[in-house]
N, C-alpha and C positions, 0 to 999 in steps of 0.2 A: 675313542679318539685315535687315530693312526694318523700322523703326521712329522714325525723327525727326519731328518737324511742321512742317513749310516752309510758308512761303507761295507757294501755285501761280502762277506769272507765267502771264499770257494768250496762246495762241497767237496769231503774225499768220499768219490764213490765207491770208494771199500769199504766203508762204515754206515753207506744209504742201502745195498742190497738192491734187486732189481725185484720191482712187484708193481710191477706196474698192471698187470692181468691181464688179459685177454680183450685189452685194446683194441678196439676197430670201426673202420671209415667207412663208410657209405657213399660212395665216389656222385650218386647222385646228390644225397644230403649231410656233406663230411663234419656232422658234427657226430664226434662220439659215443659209442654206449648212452641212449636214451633209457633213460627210467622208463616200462611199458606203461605204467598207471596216467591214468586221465590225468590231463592238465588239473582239473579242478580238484582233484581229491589229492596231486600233490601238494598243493597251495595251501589245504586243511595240514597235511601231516606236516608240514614244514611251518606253519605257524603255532598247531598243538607242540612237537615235539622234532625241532628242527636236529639235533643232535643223531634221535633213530633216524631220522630221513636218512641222513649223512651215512651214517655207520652203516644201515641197511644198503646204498648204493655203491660203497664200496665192496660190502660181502658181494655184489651182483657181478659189477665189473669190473671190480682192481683201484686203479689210484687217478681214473680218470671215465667221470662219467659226464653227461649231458641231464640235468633237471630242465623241465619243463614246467614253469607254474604259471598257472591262468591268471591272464592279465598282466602279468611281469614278462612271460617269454622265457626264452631257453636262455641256459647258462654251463655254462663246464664248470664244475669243481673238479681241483687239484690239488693230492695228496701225493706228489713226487715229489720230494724235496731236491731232486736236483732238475725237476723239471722248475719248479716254485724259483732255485734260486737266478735261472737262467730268464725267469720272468721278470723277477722283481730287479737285475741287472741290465735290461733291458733302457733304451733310452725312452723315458717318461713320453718326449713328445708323440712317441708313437702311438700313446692311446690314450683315450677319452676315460678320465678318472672321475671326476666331479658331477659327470653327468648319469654316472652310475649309483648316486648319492640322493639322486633327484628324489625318492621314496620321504626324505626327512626335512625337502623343503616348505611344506605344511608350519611345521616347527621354528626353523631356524631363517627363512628366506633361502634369497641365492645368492646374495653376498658374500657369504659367512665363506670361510677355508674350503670349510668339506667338499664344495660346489663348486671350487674353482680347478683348474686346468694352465699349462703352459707358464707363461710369461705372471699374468694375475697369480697363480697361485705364488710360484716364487717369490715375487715382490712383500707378498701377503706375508708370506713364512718369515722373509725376514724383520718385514716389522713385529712380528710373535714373540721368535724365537729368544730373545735376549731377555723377556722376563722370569724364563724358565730355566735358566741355566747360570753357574760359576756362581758369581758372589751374590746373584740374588734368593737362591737357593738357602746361603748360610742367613740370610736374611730372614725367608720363613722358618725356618727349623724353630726360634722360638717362641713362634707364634701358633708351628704345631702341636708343640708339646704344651702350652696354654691348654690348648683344646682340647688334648688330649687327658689328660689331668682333670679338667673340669667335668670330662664325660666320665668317666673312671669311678671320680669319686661317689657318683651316684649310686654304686653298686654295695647291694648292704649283704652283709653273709646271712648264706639261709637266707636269701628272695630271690627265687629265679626270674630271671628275665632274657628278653630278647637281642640277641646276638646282634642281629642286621637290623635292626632297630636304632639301634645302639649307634653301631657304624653308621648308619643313616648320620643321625646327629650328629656326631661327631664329623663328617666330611661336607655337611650341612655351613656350621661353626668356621673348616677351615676355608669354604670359598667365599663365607663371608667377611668374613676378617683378608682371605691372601689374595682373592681374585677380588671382588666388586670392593672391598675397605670400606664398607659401611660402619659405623657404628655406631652405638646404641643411641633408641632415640626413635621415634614414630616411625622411621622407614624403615630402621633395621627391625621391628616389631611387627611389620605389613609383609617386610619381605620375607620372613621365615620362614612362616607357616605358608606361604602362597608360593612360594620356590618347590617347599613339600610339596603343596595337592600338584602344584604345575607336574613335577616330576615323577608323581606315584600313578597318574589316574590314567596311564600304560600298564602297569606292572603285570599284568595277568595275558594268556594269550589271547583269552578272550575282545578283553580290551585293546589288545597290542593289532588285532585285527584293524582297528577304525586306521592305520596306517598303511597296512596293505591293499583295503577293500576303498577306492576311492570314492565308491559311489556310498559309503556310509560316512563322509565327511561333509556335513551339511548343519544345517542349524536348524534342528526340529524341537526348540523349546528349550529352557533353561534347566534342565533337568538331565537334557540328552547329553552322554559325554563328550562328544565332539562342540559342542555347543561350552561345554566349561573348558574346555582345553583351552578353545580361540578366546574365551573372556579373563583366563586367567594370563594367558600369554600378553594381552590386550596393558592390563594393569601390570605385569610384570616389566613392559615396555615403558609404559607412562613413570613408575618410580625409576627406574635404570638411567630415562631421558632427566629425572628431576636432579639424580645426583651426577651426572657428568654436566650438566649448568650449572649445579651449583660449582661443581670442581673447577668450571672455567671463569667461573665468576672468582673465585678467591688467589687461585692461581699461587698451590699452596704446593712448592717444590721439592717442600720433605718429606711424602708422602711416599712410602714405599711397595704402596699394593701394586696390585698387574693393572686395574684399570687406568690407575696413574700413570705407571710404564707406558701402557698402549694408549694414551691421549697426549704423550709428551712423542711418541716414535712419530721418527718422521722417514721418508723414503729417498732415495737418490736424488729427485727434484724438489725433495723440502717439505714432502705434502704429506699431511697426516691422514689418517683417519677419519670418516667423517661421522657423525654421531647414529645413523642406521648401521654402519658397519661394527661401531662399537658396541652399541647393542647387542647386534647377531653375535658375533665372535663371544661376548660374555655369557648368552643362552647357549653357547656350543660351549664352553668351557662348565659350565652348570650342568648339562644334556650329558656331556661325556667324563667328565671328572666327579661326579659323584656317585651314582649308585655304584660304578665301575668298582670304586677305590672302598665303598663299602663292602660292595660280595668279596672284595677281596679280603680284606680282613676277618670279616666273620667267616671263611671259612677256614683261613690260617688261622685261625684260632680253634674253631672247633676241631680241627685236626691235630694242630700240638698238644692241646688238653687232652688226648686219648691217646699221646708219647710220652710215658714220663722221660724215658729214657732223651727225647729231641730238648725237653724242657729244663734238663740236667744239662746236658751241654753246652746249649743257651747259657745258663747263669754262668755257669764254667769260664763260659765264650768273655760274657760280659764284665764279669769280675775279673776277669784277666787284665782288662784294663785301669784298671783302679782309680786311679786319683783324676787318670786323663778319660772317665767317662763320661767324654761332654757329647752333643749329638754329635759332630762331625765325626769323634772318634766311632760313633757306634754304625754309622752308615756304613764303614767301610769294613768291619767284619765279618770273614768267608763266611761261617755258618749259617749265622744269622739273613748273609743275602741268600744262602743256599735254601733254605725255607723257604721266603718269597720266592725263589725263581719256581721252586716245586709246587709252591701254590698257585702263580698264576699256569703254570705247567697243565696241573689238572685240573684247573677250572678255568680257563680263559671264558674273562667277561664278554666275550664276540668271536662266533665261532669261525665265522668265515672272516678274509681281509675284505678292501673294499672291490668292488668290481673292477678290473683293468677291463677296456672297451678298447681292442685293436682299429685303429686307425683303417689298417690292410692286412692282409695273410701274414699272421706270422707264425715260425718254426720255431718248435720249444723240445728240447730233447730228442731230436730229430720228428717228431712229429708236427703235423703243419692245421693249424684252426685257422680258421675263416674270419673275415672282418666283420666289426658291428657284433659280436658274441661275446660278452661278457665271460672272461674269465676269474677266476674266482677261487683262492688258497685256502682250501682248509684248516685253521688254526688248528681245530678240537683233531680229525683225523690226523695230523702230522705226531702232535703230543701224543698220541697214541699207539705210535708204531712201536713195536713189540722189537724190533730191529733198531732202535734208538734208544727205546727208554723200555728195557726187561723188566716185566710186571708190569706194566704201567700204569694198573687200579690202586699200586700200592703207594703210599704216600713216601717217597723218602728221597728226604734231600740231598743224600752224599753223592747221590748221581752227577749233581752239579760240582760234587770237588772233585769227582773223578775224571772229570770229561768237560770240553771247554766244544759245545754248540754251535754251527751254525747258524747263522739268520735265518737260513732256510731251513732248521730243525728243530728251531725254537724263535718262536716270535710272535708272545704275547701283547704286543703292541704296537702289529702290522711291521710293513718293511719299505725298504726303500725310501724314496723319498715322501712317502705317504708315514713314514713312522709316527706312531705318539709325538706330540709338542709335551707332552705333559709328562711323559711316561719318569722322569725324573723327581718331578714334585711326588709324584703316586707310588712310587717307591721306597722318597723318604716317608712319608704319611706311613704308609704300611710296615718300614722297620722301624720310625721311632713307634707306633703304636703297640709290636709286638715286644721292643723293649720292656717299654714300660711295664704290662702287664706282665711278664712273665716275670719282672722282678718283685711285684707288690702282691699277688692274687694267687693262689691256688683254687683250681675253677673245675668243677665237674660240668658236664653235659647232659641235658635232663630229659634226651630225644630217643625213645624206649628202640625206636629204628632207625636205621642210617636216616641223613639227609637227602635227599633225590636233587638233583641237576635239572631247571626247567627255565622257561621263558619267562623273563619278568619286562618288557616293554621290549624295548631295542635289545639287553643284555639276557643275559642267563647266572643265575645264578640257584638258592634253596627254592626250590618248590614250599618250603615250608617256615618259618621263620628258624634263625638256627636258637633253641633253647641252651642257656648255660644258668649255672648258682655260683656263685661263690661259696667254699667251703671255708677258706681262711686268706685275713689278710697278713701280708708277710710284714717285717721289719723294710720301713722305705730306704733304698739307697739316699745317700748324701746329694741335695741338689746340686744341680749341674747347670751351667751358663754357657752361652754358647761359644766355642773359642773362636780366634780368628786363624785366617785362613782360607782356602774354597775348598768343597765338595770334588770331587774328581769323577 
C-alpha cells in the first residue's frame, strides 16, 4: 500500500556515490539498457524470482536498466537514489499513477485509491487520511495489544510453531476489530476464515501468475483458482455491503473503527462515500495491510531471536521506561524503531514502488526518458547499495541511529505523494508486537537453514514458513493502559 504525502528531503550526493554504470541511449529507441532475454522468459523469471531478475539487471547495467516483460511491455527500473528522489519530487500531475495499478483491478475494481490519479485521487486521500493518524492511532493501540496478547498466548513451550502463521492471525484479528469493526457474531465467523482463503490463494508464484497471465482469468469450474478468487471476493462483497446497512441503519456515532470513520467522511461538497467505494477501499486495506504487516513481523522476529545481544538492549530499551511503559511510551523508543526500520530495510514487502507513467519527456538526473514508459523505483536494489547501507545482508539496526536516511534511500512504504496511508498503523502493529514478545518469551528458531526471500502473491516475503519454539516464558511486565496524549 504506497499512499502518504511526505515531504521529500534532498539527497547529499556525497553520501549517494555515482554508479550509475554504463548507461546508454539508443537515439532511435531511447529507452535504456534493455535486458537481451526474450520478452517471454523475462515475464517467467520475474514472476518465479523477481528480486534475481532485479539484482541480475543491475550487475548487467548499473542503476538504470529497461525490462521488457510479455504482455506488460517495457519498463525502466531505478536504483539512483538521487535520480529516484528527483522523480518522486516531481509534480504528480505529470504522470499517469493509477493506471500503472491496472494489474490488480481484477481484485480491487477501479474505484479504490490505488487507480486513481490527479484531482480523484487527492480528494480520495483526504477523505482516508484522518483515520490513520494523531489521536486515532492512540485509539487502536489498545485494541492492538488485545490482539496481540490473545495471539501470543497460544504459544506453549516446547511446541514449535509457525512464525507467519502466527502473524497471519494476528494482523487477521487487527483489521478485523480496527478497519471493518466487525464483531463477534455469524459475520464475524464468515468473514475470517473467507478474508484467509480470499487473501492466501496468490501466495505462491505459481498462483500469483493468474494475475499477470490475463488469459488464465476465466471461470473454468469451481475448482479452478481463478474461479474461487471471483466467488470468494463475490461473498466478501455481499457481507461488507450487509454490515455498512446495517451501520446506516443504526447510526451508531460511537463507533471508532475506520469503516465508521470512512462512512461518516465527507468531502468539500458534503458528499461521502458511496457504498462500492467503501467496499473497494476496505478490500485494498485487507489486500495491502495484512500479509505486509505479517512478513514483517515474522521476519523481525526471526531475526532478533538469532541477536541476543539486539534482545538485551530491547529489554534495557524497555525497562528504561518503567512505570510510564504504556504503548504510546513504547512507539517512540530509538532502538526499538531502529529494528523495524532494519527490518523492513531488508525485507521490503514490494520490491519495486508503483509505476510513475510520464505524461511527456521527462529529465531525471540529467538523463531524459520518453513518455507513456513506466518508470519504476527499486525498493529491494536501493536498501541494498553497499554505499548506503555497508554489509547490507547483515542485519543491524544501529545504522539507523547512526544515520538519518533519505526518502530516496529508504522507503519501505513507497514515496511521495503515493506514500503508505497505512504505514503508521503498520508500524505501531509491529513495535507493539515486538514489545510484547520480547519481554514475555525466549524463543529459538527451529529452521536447520536460513529462511530464503520469495514471492508470495502481490508481496514477498519466506519462501518457507518461518519456524520458531518457545524455550521459556518470562515473568510478564506490569499491564499497561493506554495514556493520553497522540502518537507523533
Amino acid at each position: 500500500m504506497e499512499i502518504k504525502t511526505v515531504d521529500d528531503a534532498a539527497v547529499d550526493s556525497s553520501t549517494v556515490g555515482n554508479t550509475t554504470g554504463n548507461t546508454t541511449v539508443d537515439n532511435s529507441n531511447p529507452l535504456p539498457n534493455r535486458l537481451p532475454k526474450p520478452p517471454i522468459q523475462q515475464l517467467i523469471d520475474w514472476i518465479v524470482d523477481p528480486v534475481r531478475y532485479q539484482v541480475q539487471g543491475r550487475q548487467q547495467f548499473g542503476d538504470v536498466f529497461t525490462a521488457n516483460l510479455s504482455g506488460l511491455g517495457s519498463m525502466v527500473v531505478i536504483s539512483d537514489p538521487k535520480m529516484i528522489q528527483e522523480l518522486l519530487s516531481c509534480d504528480p500531475n505529470k504522470f499517469d499513477i493509477g493506471r500503472g495499478n491496472t494489474l490488480i483491478s481484477p481484485l480491487l475494481g477501479t474505484t479504490t485509491l490505488l487507480m486513481l490519479d490527479g484531482e480523484a485521487h487527492r480528494n480520495k486521500r483526504k477523505l482516508l487520511m484522518p483515520s490513520f493518524h494523531g489521536e486515532r492511532l492512540q485509539t487502536y493501540a489498545q485494541q492492538i495489544e488485545e490482539s496481540i496478547a490473545s495471539t501470543t498466548q497460544q504459544w506453549q513451550p516446547g511446541k514449535p510453531f509457525a512464525m507467519l502463521t502466527a502473524a497471519r492471525q494476528l494482523g487477521l484479528k487487527i483489521i478485523i476489530k480496527v478497519v471493518f469493526g466487525v464483531r463477534e457474531g455469524e459475520r464475524y465467523d464468515e468473514l475470517t476464515p473467507l478474508m484467509r482463503a480470499w487473501l492466501h490463494v496468490l501466495d505462491s508464484p505459481f498462483r500469483a501468475s493468474f494475475i499477470f497471465l490475463k488469459f488464465l482469468q476465466r471461470d473454468f469450474g469451481q475448482w479452478y483458482p481463478w474461479t474461487r478468487i471471483q466467488k470468494r471476493q463475490q461473498r466478501l462483497h455481499e457481507l461488507l455491503q450487509a454490515e455498512i446497512d446495517e451501520r446506516r441503519a443504526s447510526e451508531d456515532s460511537d463507533r471508532t473503527d475506520i469503516l465508521s470513520l470512512l462512512m461518516a467522511a465527507r468531502d468539500e461538497n458534503g458528499q461521502g462515500m458511496h457504498d462500492e467505494e467503501l467496499r473497494s477501499e476496505l478490500l485494498m486495506l485487507l489486500l495491502a495491510g495484512h500479509e505486509t504487516t505479517a512478513i514483517s513481523i515474522s521476519w523481525m522476529l526471526y531475526q532478533v531471536y538469532q541477536n541476543p545481544a539486539i534482545i538485551d538492549r530491547l529489554r534495557q530499551e524497555i525497562a528504561s521506561l518503567g512505570d510510564n511503559a504504556n504503548p504510546l511510551a513504547i512507539l517512540q523508543l530509538p532502538y526499538l524503531n531502529a529494528v523495524c526500520q532494519e527490518t523492513l530495510r531488508m525485507y521490503p514487502v514490494a520490491t519495486l514502488l508503483f509505476p510513475r507513467i510520464p505524461k511527456e519527456p521527462i529529465t531525471l538526473a540529467g538523463q531524459t526518458f520518453p513518455e507513456d514508459v513506466p518508470l519504476v523505483p527499486s525498493i529491494y536494489l536501493v536498501h541494498y547499495r553497499e554505499d548506503l547501507y555497508p554489509n547490507p545482508h547483515e542485519f543491524r539496526p544501529e545504522r539507523f541511529l547512526e544515520r538519518q536516511y533519505a526518502p530516496s534511500e529508504y522507503f519501505p512504504f513507497g514515496g511521495g505523494n503515493r506514500r503508505c496511508i497505512g504505514s503508521a498503523l503498520a508500524q505501531m502493529e509491529m513495535k507493539l508486537a515486538l514489545a510484547h514478545v520480547v519481554q514475555r518469551y525466549e524463543m529459538l528458531s527451529v529452521d536447520s537453514r536460513p529462511v530464503a526471500l520469495g514471492r508470495r502473491g502481490f508481496t514477498f516475503g519466506p519462501q518457507t514458513d518461518v519456524g520458531m519454539v518457545v524455550t521459556s516464558r518470562r515473568k510478564a511486565p506490569n499491564s499497561v493502559s493506554v495514556a493520553s496524549g497522540q502518537v507523533q
